[in-house]
N, C-alpha and C positions, 0 to 999 in steps of 0.2 A: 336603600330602604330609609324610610322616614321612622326615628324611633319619636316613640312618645309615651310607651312604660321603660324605656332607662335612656340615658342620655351616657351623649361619648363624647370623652375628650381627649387631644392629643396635644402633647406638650412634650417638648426633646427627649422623646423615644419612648416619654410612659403615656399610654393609652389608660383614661379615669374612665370605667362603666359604672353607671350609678343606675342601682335598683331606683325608678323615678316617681312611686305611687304615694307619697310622703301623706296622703290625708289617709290611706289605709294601712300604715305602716308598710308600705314597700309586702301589702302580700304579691302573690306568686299569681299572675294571669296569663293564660293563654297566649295572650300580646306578649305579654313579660318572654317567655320561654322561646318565640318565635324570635323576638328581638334578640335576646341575649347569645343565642345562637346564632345568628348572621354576623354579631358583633364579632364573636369569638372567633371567623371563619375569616372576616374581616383581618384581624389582629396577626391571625398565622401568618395571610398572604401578604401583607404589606411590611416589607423589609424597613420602613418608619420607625415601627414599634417594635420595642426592645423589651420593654416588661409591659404587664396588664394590672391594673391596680380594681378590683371590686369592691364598690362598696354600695351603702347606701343612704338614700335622698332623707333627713329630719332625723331622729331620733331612731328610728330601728334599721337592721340592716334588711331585715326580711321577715316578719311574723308568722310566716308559712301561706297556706293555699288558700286563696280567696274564698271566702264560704259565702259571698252573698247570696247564693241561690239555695242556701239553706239546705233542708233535707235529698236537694239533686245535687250536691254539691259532689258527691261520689257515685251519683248514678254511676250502672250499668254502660258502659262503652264497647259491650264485646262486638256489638255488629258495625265499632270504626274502628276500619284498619288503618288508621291512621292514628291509634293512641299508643303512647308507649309509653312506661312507668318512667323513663330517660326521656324528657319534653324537650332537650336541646339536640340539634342538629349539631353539634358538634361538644362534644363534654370537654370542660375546659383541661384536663389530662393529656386532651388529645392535640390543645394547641401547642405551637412550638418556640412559645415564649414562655417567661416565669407568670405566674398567677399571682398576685398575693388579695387574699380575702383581710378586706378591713372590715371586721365584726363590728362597726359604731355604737351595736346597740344590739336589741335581738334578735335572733337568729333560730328561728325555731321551725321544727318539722322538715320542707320544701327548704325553707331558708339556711337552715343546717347542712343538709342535705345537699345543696348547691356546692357551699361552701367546702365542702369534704374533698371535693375534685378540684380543687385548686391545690398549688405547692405552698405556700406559706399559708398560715392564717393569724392575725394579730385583734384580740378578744376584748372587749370593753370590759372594765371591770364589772359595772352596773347592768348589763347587757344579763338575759336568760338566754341559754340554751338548749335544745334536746331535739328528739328524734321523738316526737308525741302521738307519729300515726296509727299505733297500733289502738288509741286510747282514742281514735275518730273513728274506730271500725274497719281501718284498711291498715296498711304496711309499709315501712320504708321504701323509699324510691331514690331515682337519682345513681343507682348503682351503691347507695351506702352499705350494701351488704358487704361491699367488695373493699370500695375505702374503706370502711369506718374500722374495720378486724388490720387491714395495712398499718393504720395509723397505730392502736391503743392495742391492738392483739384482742384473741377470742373472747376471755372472762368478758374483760375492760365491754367490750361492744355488747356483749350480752349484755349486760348489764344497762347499759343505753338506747338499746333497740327494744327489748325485753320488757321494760318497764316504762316508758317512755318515760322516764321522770325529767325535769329541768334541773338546770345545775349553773351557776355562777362562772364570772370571767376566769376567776381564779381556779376552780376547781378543774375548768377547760382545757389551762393547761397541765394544772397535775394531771388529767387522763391523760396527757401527748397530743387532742385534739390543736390547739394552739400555741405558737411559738412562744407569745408573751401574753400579756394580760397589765392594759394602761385603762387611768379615766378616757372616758367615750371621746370626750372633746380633744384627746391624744391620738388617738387611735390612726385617723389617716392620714394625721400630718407624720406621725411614724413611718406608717406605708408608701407616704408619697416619696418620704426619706432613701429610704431601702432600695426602691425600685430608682430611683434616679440615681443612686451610687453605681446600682446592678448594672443601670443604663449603659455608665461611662466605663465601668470599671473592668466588666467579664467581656469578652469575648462571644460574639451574640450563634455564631454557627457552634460552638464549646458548647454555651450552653442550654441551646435546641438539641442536639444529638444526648447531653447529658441527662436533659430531662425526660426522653422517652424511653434510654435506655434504664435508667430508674423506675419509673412505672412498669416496667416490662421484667424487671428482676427477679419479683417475687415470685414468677412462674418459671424460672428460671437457674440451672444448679450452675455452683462457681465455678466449672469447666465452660459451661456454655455463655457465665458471662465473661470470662478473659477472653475467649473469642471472640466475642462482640465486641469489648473493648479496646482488644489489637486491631480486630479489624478498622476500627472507626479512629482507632490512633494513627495508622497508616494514611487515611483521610485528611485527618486534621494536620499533622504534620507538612503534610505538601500543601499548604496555602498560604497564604501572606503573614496571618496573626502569628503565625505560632512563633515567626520573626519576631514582632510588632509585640508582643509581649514582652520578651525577654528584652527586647533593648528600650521600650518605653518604662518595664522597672529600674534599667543598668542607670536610666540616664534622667529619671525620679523625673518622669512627662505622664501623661495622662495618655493613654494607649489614643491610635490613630486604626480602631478597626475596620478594613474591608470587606473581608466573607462577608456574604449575603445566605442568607438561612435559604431563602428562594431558587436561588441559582447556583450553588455551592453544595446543596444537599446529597450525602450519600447511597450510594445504593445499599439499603439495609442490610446489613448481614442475617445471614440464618444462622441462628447460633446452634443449632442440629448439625450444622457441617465442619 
């Protein structure tokens, strides 16, 4: 696919998507949701990429959902079936590398709302945030009903979804929505930081199976997840890293990983058995 509402880059193992609409603040387009999704599908399958870094193009990360077409801007969609309130072909929860959302700037509605489905998120301090769709006439999307309570718990979300009100980098993170909160012009050079430490330093098949069975826990009681844990330890242990760790710490080297997330992957456990 040819992107041309975000742009991809790869660089020793961190894959950069940049929201690319920088004259609209990076709103949310049709194009946007189709790209970002092949990218994301991209990123799983290619054993390359070791982290995903999102961010975006100028000064905002995502202002929310393009309104140029004004009062059709939420038309009626019931007779395409092809509209789902989740516009990506694959939510990025679902890929099986780390995520980190570089908030540069704001992050509002769609743009929030993207961001929520990713595993880290690191917040411009100057940056607005919130969940505003209720205050456009329609409702969270993106599956934030399901993040957004994961992340800050019920009140906290009510409170965010409820009232759609905006709220600062700082206050982002006192909700638990983001890990830190830097000036904007910090923000991705942090992420890029992280993610290339992440790159070198974990274990890339560890932390695929770690990140789904996290997403998956919270439907999940702590008998059902030590089974999944045993089971996927049984896994991990029969493979080369689990060597290549302990003796690239013994011997104070930078680990030498093999597993391949692609071709190493196990057969999921049913945590019901």
């Amino acid at each position: 696919m040819d992107y041309t509402d975000i742009g991809f880059e790869l660089e020793a193992g961190v894959a950069t998507l940049t929201l690319n609409r920088p004259e609209h603040m990076n709103t949310f387009s049709g194009r946007m949701g189709v790209e970002l999704g092949h990218a994301y599908r991209r990123c799983d399958e290619d054993d390359a990429v070791r982290v995903v870094v999102l961010t975006g193009a100028g000064t905002a990360f995502c202002a929310g959902a393009d309104m140029s077409a004004g009062d059709q801007t939420f038309a009626s969609r019931e007779d395409d079936s092809t509209f789902s309130a989740s516009p990506l072909a694959m939510p990025a929860w679902a890929v099986r590398k780390p995520i980190i959302a570089a908030l540069n700037g704001h992050a509002i509605g769609i743009g929030l709302t993207l961001a929520l489905q990713c595993d880290l998120r690191f917040a411009a301090r100057e940056g607005k945030y919130g969940v505003l769709q209720v205050r456009r006439g329609v409702m969270p999307d993106c599956a934030a009903h399901w993040t957004l309570p994961r992340l800050v718990g019920m009140a906290k979300a009510a409170d965010i979804l409820l009232t759609g009100r905006k709220f600062g980098g700082e206050e982002a993170v006192e909700l638990g929505i983001a890990s830190r909160c830097l000036p904007a012009d910090e923000v991705l050079a942090h992420a890029l930081a992280v993610a290339r430490e992440m790159a070198t330093q974990t274990a890339p098949l560890s932390v695929a199976v770690t990140k789904k069975l996290l997403w998956q826990s919270s439907a999940l009681g702590p008998e059902e997840v030590e089974h999944a844990e045993t089971q996927l330890h049984h896994h991990l242990m029969g493979h080369p890293d689990a060597a290549e760790g302990v003796m690239a710490f013994i011997e104070r080297r930078t680990p030498r990983w093999t597993s391949s997330v692609s071709e190493d992957w196990p057969d999921w456990p049913d945590p019901k058995k």
